[in-house]
KESE-67678 format. One record per residue (C-alpha): residue in one letter; x, y, z. Coordinates in pm, 1 decimal. Layout:
! KESE-67678
  residuo        px        py        pz
        a         X         Y         Z
...
! end
This chain:
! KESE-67678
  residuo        px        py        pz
        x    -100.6    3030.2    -617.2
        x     236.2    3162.8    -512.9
        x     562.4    2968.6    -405.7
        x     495.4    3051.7     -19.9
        x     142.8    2926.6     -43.2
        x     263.8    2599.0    -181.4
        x     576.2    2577.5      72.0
        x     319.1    2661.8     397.0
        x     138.5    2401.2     241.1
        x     448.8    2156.7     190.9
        x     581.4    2237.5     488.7
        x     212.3    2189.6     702.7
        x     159.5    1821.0     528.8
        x     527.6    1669.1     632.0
        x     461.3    1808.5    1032.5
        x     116.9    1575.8     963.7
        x     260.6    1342.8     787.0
        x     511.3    1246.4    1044.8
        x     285.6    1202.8    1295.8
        x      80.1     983.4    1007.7
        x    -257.3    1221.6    1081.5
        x    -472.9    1332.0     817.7
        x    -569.3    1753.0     843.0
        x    -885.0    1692.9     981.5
        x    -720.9    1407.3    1278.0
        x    -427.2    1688.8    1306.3
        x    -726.6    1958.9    1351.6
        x    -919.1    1781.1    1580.9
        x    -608.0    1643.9    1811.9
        x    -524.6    2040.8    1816.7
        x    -899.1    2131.5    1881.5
        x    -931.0    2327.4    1582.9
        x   -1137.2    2238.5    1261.6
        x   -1018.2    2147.1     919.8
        x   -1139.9    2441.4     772.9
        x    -931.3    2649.7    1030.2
        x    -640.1    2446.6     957.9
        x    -664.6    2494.2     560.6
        x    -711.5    2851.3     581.5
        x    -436.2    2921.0     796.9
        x    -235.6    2706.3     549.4
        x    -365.4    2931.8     255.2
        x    -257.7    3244.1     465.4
        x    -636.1    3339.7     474.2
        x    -657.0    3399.6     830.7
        x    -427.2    3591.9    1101.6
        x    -176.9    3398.5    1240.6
        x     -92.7    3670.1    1504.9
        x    -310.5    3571.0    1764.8
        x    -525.8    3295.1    1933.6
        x    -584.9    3037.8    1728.5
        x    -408.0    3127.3    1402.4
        x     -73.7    3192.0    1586.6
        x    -147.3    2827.1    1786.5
        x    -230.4    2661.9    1451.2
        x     114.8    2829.2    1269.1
        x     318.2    2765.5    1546.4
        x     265.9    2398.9    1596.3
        x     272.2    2386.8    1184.9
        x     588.6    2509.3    1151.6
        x     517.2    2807.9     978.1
        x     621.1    3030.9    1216.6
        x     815.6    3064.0    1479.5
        x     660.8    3153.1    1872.8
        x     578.0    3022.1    2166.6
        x     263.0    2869.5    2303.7
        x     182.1    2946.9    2625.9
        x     251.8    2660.2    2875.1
        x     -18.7    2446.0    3003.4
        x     106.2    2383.3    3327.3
        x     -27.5    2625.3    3578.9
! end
C-alpha cells in the first residue's frame, strides 16, 4: 500500500469522523454503498465521473464541483 492510498484513506476517515458517521452511515447519507465508498478510497474506481467524482469530491480527495440541486 502506497503513501497516497493511506493519506485518501486518512484524509476520507477525519471528513467522517467529524461528522461522527461510520463509512457505511457516511455511504448511505450520500446514497452510495460502503463498498463504493472503500473502493473509491483505495483508488479502485474512477473518480472522474458520476458517482466516483460525487464520492471524491464530498471526501476531500479531490477538488470539483457537484452539480447544484436546486433547479
Amino acid at each position: 500500500m502506497d503513501n497516497t492510498i493511506l493519506e485518501r484513506r486518512k484524509k476520507a476517515k477525519e471528513i467522517m469522523s467529524k461528522q461522527g458517521l461510520t463509512v457505511k452511515e457516511w455511504a448511505n447519507k450520500n446514497g452510495v454503498s460502503a463498498h463504493f465508498v472503500h473502493a473509491v478510497i483505495r483508488n479502485e474506481t474512477p473518480c472522474n465521473i458520476n458517482k466516483g467524482h460525487k464520492v471524491a469530491v464530498l471526501l476531500g480527495l479531490k477538488k470539483g464541483k457537484l452539480p447544484s440541486k436546486n433547479p
